[in-house]
C-alpha positions as YAML, in Angstrom:
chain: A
units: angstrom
residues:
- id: 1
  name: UNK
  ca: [0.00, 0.00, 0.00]
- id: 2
  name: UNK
  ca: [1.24, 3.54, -0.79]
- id: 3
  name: UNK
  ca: [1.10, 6.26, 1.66]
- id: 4
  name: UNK
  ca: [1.02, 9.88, 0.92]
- id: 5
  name: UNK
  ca: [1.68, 12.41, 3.25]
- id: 6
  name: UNK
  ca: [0.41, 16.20, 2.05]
- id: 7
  name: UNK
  ca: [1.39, 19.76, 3.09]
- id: 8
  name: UNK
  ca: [2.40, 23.26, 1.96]
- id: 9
  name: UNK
  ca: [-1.56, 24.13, 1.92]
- id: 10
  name: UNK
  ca: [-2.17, 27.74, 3.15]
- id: 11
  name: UNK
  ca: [-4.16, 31.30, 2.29]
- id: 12
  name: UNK
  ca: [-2.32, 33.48, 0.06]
- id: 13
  name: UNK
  ca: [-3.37, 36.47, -2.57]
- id: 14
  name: UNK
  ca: [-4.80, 36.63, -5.97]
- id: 15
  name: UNK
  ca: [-1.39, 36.39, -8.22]
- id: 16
  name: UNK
  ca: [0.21, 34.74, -5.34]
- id: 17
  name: UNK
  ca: [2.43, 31.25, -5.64]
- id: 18
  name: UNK
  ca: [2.22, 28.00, -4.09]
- id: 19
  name: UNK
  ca: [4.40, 24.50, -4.03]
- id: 20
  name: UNK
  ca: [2.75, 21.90, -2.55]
- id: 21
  name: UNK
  ca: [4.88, 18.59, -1.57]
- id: 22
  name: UNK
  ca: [3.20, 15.11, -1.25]
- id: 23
  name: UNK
  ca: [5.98, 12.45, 0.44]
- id: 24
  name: UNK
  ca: [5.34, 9.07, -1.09]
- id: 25
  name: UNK
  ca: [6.26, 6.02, 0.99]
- id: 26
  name: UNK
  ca: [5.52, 2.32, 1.43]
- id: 27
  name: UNK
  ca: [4.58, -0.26, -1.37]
- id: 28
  name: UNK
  ca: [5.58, 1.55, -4.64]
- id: 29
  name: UNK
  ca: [6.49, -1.12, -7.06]
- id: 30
  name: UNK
  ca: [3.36, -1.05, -9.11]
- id: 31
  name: UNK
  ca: [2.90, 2.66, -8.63]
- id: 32
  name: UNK
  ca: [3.10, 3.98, -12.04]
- id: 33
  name: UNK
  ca: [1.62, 7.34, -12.05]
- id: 34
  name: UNK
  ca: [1.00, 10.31, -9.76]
- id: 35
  name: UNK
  ca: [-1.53, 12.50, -9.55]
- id: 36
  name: UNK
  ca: [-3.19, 15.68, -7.68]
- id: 37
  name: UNK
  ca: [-6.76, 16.62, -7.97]
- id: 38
  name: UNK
  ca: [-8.69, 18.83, -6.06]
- id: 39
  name: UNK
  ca: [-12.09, 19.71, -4.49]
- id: 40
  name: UNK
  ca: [-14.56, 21.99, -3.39]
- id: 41
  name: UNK
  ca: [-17.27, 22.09, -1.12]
- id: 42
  name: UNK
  ca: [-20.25, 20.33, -2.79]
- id: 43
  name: UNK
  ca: [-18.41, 18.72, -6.25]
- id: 44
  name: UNK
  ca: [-16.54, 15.44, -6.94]
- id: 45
  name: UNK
  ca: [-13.13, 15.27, -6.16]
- id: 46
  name: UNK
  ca: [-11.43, 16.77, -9.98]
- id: 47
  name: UNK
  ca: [-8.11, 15.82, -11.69]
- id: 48
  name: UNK
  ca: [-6.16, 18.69, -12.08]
- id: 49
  name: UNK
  ca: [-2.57, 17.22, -12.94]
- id: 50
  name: UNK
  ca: [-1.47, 13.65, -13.89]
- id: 51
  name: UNK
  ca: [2.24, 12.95, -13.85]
- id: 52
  name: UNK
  ca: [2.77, 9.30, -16.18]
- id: 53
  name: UNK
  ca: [4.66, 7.07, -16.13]
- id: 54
  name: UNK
  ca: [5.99, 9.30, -12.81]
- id: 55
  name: UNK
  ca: [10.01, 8.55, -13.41]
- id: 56
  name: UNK
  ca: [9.66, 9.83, -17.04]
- id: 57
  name: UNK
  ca: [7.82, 13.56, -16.70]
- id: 58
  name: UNK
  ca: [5.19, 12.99, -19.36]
- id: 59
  name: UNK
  ca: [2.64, 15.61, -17.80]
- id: 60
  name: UNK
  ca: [-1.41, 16.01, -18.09]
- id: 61
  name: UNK
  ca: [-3.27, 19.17, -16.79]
- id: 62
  name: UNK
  ca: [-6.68, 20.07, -16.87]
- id: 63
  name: UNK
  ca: [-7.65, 23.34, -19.05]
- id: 64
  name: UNK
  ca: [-8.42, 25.33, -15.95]
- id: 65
  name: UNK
  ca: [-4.83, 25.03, -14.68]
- id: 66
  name: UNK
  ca: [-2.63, 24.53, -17.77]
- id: 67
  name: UNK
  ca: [-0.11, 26.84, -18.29]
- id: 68
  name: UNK
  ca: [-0.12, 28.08, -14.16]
- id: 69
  name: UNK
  ca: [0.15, 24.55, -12.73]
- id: 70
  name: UNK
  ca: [3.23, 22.49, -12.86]
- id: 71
  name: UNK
  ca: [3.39, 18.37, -11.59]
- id: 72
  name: UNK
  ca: [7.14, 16.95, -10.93]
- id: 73
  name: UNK
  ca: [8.63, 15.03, -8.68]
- id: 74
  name: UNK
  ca: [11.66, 13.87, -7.03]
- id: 75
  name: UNK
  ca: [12.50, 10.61, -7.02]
- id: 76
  name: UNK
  ca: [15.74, 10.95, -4.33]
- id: 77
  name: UNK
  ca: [13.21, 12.66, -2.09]
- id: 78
  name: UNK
  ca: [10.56, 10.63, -2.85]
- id: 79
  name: UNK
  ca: [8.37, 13.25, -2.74]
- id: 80
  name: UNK
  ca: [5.33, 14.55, -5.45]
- id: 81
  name: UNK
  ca: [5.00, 18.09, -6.06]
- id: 82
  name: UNK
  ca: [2.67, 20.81, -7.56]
- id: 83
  name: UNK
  ca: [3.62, 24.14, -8.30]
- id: 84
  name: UNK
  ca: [0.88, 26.48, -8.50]
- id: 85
  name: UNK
  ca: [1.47, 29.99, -9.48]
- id: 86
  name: UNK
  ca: [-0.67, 32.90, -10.47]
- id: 87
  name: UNK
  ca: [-3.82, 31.40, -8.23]
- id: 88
  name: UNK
  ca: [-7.14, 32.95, -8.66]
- id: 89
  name: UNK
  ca: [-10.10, 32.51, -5.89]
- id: 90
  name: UNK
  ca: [-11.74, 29.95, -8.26]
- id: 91
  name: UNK
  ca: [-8.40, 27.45, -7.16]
- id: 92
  name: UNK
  ca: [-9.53, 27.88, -3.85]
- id: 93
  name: UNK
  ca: [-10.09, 24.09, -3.00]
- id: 94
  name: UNK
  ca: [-8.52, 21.08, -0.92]
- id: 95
  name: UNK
  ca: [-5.81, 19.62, -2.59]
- id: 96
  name: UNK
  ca: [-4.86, 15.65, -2.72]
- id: 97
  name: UNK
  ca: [-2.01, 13.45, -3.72]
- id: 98
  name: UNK
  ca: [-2.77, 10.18, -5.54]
- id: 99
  name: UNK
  ca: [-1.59, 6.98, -7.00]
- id: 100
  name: UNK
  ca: [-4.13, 6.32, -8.91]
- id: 101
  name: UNK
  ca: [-4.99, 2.52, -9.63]
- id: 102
  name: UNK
  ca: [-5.51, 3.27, -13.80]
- id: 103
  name: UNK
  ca: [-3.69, 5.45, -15.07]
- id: 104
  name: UNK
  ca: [-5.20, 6.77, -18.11]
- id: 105
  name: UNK
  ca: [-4.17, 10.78, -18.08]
- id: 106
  name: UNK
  ca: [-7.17, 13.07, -16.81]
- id: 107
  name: UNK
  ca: [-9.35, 9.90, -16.53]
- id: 108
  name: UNK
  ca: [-6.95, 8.34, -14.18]
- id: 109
  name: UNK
  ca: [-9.15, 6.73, -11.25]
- id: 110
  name: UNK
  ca: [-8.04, 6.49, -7.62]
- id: 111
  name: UNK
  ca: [-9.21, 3.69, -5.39]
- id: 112
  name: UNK
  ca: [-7.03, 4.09, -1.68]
- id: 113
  name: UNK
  ca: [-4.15, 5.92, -2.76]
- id: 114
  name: UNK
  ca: [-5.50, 9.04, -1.66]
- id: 115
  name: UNK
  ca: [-3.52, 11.61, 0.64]
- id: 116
  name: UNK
  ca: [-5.31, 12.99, 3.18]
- id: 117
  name: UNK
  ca: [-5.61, 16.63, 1.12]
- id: 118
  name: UNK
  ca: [-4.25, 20.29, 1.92]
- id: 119
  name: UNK
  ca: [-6.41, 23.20, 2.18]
- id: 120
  name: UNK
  ca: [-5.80, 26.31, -0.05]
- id: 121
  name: UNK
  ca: [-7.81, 29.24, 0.14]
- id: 122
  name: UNK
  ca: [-7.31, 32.20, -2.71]
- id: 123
  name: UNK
  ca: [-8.00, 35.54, -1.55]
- id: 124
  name: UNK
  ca: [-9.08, 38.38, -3.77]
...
């Protein structure tokens, strides 16, 4: 089983930047991508940037984030990041780590490889 551990999650201003780590541990021999999505109060958990296979950097993001969002990771640190920059109120969400069980970019599915998500709140 993989465990994620989230943090970094904070309030910060319109235009502000963000880097959100994710430490990976445990079982992660069949872990073949990584993933964040995100959520707000009321609406299903959404993908918002797929990272596959994760050793290689091949990248998906979803067209509300693309081009502001960036998904890497470091595999000496084995640790998951996003980079958010540029954040707008409507990012205002909580913010999980995955390894998602299919991997299939921004339709990747997540069964228990969930971190236990980050709030980050987007003042204007």
């Amino acid at each position: 089983q993989v465990h994620l551990v989230e943090s970094g999650g904070e309030s910060v201003q319109t235009g502000g930047s963000l880097r959100l780590p994710c430490v990976v541990s445990g079982d992660t021999d069949n872990t073949y991508c990584m993933a964040w999505f995100r959520q707000t109060s009321g609406t299903p958990r959404e993908a918002v940037a797929i990272l596959s296979p994760r050793t290689s950097g091949a990248t998906y993001y979803a067209d509300s984030v693309k081009g502001r969002f960036t998904i890497s990771q470091d595999a000496a640190k084995k640790t998951l990041y996003l980079q958010m920059n540029n954040l707008t109120p409507e990012d205002t969400a909580i913010y999980y780590c995955a390894a998602p069980n299919i991997c299939n970019g921004l339709l990747s599915r997540v069964s228990k490889g969930w971190g236990q998500g980050t709030q980050v709140t987007v003042s204007s």
